[in-house]
N, C-alpha and C positions, 0 to 999 in steps of 0.2 A: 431482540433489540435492546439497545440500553438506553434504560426509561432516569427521567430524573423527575423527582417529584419536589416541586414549590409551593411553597401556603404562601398567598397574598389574602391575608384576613383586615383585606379591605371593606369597608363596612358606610362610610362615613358617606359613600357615593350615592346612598339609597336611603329612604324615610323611615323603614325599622329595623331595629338594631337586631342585633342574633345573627347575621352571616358570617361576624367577626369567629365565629365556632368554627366555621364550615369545614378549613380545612383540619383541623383536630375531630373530626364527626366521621370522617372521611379518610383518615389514620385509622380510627378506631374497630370503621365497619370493614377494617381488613382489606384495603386498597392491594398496599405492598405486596402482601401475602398471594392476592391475586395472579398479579404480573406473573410474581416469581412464580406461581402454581403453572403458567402458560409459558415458562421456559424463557422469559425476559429477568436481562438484568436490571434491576432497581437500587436506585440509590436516592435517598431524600435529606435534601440539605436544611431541609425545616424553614421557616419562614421568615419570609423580608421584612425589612422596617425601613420606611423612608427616612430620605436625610431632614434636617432639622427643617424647618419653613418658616414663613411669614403669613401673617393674615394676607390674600390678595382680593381687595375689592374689587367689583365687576358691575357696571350700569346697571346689570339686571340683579335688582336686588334680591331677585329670591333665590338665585345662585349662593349656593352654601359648601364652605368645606374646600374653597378652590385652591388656596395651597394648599392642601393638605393633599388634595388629589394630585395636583402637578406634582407635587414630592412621589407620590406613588407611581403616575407614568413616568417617570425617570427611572427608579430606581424597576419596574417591571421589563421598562424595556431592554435597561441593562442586562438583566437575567437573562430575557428570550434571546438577547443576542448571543449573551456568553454560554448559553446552556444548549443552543440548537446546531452547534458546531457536528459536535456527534452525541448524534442519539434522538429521543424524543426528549423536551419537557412539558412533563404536565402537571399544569397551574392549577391548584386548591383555592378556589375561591371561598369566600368573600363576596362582593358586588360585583356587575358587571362589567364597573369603570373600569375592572382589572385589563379588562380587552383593548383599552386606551393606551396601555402601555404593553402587554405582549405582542399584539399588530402588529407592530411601527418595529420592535427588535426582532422578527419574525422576519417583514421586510427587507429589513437591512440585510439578515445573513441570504436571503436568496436571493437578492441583487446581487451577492458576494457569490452564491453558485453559478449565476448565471441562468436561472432559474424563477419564472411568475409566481409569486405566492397568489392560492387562492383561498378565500375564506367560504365554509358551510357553519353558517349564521342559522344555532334552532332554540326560537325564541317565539315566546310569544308576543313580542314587540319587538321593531324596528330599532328601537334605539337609536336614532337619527337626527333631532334635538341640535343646533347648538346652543352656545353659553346665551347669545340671543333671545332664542327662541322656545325652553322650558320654561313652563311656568311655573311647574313645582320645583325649580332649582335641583332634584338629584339629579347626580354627573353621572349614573350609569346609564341614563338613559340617552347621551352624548357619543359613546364611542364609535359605534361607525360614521358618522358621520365625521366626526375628528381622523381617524384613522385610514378614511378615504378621499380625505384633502378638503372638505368642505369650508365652504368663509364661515367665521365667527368665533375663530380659536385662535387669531393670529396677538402676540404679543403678553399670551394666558398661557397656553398649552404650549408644548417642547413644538419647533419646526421639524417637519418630517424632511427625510432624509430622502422618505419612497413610500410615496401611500401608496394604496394598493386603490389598481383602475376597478372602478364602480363596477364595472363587467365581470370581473373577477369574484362578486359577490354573491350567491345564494343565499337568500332568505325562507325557510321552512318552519311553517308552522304556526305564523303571524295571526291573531286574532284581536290586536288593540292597538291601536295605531291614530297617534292623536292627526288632529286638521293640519295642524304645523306639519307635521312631519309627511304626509298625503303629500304636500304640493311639493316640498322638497326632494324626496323621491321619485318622484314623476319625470323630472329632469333629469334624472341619472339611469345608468344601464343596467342599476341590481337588479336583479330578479329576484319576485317574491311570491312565493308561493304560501298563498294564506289557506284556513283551515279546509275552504270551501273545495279548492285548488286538489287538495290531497282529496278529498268524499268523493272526487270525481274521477280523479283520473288514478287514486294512489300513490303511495310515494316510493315504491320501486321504481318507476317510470322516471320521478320527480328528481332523485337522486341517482338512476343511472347517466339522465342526460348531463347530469353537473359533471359526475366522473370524468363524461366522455370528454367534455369540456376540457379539464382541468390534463387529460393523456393527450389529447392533443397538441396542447402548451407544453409540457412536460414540464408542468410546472408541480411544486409544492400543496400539501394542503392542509388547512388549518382549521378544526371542529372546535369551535365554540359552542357549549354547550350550556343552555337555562334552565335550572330546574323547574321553569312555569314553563318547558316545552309540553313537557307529560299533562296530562290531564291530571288536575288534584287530587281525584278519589284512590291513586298510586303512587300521588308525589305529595303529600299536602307540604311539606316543609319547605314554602317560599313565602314570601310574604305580598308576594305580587299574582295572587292566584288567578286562573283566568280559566273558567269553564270551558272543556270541548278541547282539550290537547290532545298531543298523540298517545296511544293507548299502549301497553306493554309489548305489542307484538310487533305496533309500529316501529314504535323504538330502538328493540332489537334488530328487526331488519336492517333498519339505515347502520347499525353500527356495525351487523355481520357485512352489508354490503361494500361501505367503508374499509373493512379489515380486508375484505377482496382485491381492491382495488388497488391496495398497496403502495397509493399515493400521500395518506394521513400522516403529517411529519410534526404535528405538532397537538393541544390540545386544552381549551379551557374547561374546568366546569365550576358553576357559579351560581350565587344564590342559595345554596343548601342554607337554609336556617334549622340548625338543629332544635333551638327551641322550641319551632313549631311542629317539629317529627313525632309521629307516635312509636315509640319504642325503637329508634332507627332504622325505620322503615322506607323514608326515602333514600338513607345516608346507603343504606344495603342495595335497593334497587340502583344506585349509582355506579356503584363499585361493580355489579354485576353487568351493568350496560359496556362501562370503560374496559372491564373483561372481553366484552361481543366484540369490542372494536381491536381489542388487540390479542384476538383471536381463540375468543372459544364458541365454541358452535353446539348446537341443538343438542349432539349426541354425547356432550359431554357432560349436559345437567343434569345432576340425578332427580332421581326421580321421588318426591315428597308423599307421605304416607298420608292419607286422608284421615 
């Protein structure tokens, strides 16, 4: 496959600084090198910089950063649309806002195939929020809900061209989820599968029924990826840690399963704060995971001397 890699060291969406590293952490821990070891081409254009902006005031005063972000879903969705022509691109985050703007350019080109984009959303929060309704003003915690047509983005955020139908969304791995966002989601057809959700039924189950989903549309699929999916004690580098995520083995299943399926055409990963990594520890566990999904399997990883 011809993979293209984008830094969006978008930072400014979320309360602590240090994701602005991410996609340089994630360069470093030998992403590229990856791919091309599993017989994809890679090419990385290195990272975007929005167009100039303006302060945009918003009623809700604790909304912070909001041009600065609109400048960045412009200039993201730009790329998802120009980059997903042919090939995969996958986006080095940054914050989660980045999702605000690869969405919306993700939809665009597969309403140009003729083709559902579907999103697998693995995060430990919903991210559902609008500019309304946060009360801590970070705008990563906004994007699906902006990106799946939700009120309270109109005349702030760019107009969608083609949100993607609520239906079309998978939530895996949810464990914080403010009041606001509970009743917002309750209205909509995502599916969310929280921590409890997987302890019971697992998440082969969880994630072949999305598949099957997503082949019967024959549509597109797009893995957004939080580094607060994983569980801390293997991921600490986020700054939004949340006890009780998916575990190493989890992880790699959904991604080997994913590579199965042969429908993954796209891809975020977000949140890495190297500052907070112990010796690049998550940044390596990342690059290994984005390896499962674009195909290496069990008998390929050597094997570590004790």
């Amino acid at each position: 496959m011809d993979c293209t890699l984008i830094g969006a060291p978008l930072q400014i969406g979320a309360g602590q600084l240090g994701c602005e590293m991410g996609p340089s952490a994630l360069r470093i821990a030998g992403l590229r090198t990856a791919l091309e070891e599993l017989g994809h081409t890679v090419k990385d254009i290195g990272n975007l910089s929005p167009r100039a902006f303006d302060a945009m005031p918003h009623p809700n005063k604790a909304v912070h950063h909001l041009g600065e972000t609109v400048a960045w879903v412009e200039a993201l969705s730009a790329a998802a649309y120009d980059n997903s022509k042919n090939g995969m691109p996958i986006f080095l985050g940054g914050d989660h806002a980045i999702s605000a703007g690869t969405v919306p350019g993700l939809a665009r080109r597969a309403a140009e195939f003729g083709r559902p984009l579907f999103v697998l959303w693995l995060d430990a929060h919903t991210d559902f929020h609008s500019l309304d309704t946060t009360a801590s003003g970070n705008l990563h915690g906004t994007p699906v809900a902006y990106y799946t047509g939700q009120p309270g983005f109109a005349g702030y955020f760019p107009e969608l061209a083609h949100a993607v139908p609520t239906e079309n969304v998978c939530m895996i791995g949810i464990r914080s989820v403010d009041t606001a966002e509970q009743a917002a989601i309750r209205k909509t057809g995502i599916t969310v599968h929280d921590m409890r959700v997987i302890d019971e039924h697992g998440v082969a189950v969880l994630v072949r029924t999305f598949i099957e989903k997503v082949r019967a549309a024959n549509g597109l699929l797009h893995v957004s990826f939080d580094v607060d999916f994983l569980e801390p004690d293997i991921a600490p580098a986020v700054g939004t840690t949340v006890p009780g995520g998916a575990t190493f083995r989890e992880a790699h299943l959904i991604m080997e399963m994913l590579h199965d399926s042969g429908f993954v055409s796209s891809l975020d990963i977000v949140e890495l704060n190297p500052f907070l990594d112990e010796r690049g520890k998550t940044a390596k566990l990342l690059v290994d995971l984005v390896a499962s999904l674009m195909g290496k399997r069990v008998m390929d990883r050597p094997t570590v001397a004790g």
